[in-house]
N, C-alpha and C positions, 0 to 999 in steps of 0.2 A: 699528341696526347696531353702536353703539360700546357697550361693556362697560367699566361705572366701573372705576377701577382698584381694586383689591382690595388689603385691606391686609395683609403677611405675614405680621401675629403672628393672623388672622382663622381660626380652627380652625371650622368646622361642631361641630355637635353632631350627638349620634348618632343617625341615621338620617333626618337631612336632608341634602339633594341639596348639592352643591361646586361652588357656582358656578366653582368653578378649574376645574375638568372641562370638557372641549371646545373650552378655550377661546385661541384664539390671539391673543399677544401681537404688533400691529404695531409695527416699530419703521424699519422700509425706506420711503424717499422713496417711492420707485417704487411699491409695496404704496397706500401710502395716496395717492399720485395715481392711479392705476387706480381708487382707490373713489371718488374725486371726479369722479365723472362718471355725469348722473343714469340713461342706459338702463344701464351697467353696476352701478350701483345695487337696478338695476328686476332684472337678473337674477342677483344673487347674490341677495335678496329670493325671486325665485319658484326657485331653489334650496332657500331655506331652505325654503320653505312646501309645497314640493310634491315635494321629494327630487329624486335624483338626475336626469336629466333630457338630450333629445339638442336639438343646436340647433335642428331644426325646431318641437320640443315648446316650448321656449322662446320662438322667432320668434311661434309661434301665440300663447302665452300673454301677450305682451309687446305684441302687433300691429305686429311688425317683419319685416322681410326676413329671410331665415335668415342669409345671405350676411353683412348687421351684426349676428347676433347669432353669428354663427362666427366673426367681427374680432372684436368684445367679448372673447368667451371665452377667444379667443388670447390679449389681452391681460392679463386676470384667472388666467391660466394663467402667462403668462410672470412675472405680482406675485408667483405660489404663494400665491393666494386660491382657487383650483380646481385640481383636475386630474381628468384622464380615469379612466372606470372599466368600463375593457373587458371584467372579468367580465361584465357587463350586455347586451352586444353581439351580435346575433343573428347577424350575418358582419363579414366584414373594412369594409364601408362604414361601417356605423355605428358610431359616436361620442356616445359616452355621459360626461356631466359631473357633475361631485358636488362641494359646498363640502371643502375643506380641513377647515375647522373650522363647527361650527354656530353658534360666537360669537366678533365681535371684542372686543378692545381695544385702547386705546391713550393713553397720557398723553402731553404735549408735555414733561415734565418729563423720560422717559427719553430724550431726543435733542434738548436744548434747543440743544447745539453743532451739531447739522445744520441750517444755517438750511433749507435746501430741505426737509427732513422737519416742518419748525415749515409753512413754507408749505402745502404738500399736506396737514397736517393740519386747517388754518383751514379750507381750500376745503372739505375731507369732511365737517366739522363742521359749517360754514354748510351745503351739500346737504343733510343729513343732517337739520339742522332743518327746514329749506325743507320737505322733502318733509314731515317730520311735519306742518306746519303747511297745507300741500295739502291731506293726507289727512282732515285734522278738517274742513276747508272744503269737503271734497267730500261728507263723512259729513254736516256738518249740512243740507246743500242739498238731499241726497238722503234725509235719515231719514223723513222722510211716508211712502216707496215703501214700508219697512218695518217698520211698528210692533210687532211682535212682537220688534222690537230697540229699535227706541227706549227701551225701557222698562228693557229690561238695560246699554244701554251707559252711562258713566259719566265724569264729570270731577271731580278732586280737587285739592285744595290745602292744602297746612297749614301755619303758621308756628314754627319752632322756636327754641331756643335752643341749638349746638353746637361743639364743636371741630372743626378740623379732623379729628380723631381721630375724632372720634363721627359726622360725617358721611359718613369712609368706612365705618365700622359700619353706617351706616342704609342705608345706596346695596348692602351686602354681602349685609342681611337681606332686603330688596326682592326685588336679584335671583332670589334663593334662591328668594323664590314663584313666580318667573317662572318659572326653571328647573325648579322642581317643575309644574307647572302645562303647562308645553311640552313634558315628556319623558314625561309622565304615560303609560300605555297606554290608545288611545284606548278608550272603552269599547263594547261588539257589540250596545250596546239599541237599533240601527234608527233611532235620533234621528241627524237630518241638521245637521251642523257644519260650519260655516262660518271662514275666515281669521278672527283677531279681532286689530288692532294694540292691544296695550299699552306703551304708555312713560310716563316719567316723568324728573324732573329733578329736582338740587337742588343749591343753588348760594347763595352772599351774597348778599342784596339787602336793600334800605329802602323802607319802606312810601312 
């Protein structure tokens, strides 16, 4: 969910995708305590993945009550991480949701003076790993069920040598696949496609 920060003097070349595009910058306590909480986590996530969307469709999708996934949403509505999109709506009952933005970000560096926005950012941070680190543990426990994935899914690591400067470069180029790759149009050959999670990190460390 979180979007490395981006560095300003970073131009794309032409006719690759702008990681800037789409993307909202969090800088509000409130914002990033509403994401620190893992069912509303779970549904800005099937947001992302499955568009726009009413709390029932969510409820199912999530296997919650409608009732806490229509608290959630209030709440992820009142952050302005959603809001409503009544075009979509076939009468006055229904209530239709859509992410704000398709991607966040957020550095602690721009509100290093809010202590409570420094707070609520650690908490989303740590969830945010958690959950990555679930999702690999539920992937490897379950890959046998399907081998025709086993074989494409993937794990990476590489050691470099960089500036601070050249690592917001590499975290810039990365994204850039990602968003080419996520915005893509899907393609109409009948092949059946599946959610795929990709992340990645990079960060100081010693062997």
């Amino acid at each position: 969910m979180t979007h490395p920060p981006i560095p300003p003097e970073g131009t794309p070349q032409d006719g690759a995708p702008d990681p800037q595009q789409g993307v909202r910058t969090v800088t509000e306590a409130k914002a990033l305590a509403a994401l620190a909480h893992p069912y509303r986590a779970r549904l800005m996530d099937a947001l992302k993945v499955d568009g726009p969307s009413t709390a029932s469709t969510l409820a199912r999708r999530t296997g919650q009550a409608v009732g806490s996934a229509s608290h959630h949403l209030k709440v992820l509505h009142d952050a302005g991480l959603v809001a409503e999109a009544p075009e979509l709506a076939r009468d006055r009952r229904e209530r239709w949701w859509r992410l704000v933005a398709p991607r966040l970000r957020w550095s602690r560096q721009e509100f290093a003076a809010d202590a409570a926005a420094v707070t609520a950012a650690q908490a989303a941070e740590a969830l945010h790993l958690q959950r990555q680190f679930d999702r690999v543990q539920e992937w490897q426990a379950n890959a046998g069920s399907a081998p025709e994935w086993d074989g494409a899914a993937f794990a990476t690591e590489t050691w470099v040598h960089l500036s601070p400067e050249e690592l917001a470069a590499l975290g810039e180029e990365i994204t850039a696949v990602l968003v080419r790759w996520a915005e893509r149009p899907r393609p109409d050959d009948g092949v059946e496609r599946e959610p795929v999670l990709v992340f990645g990190r990079g960060f100081p460390a010693q062997p």
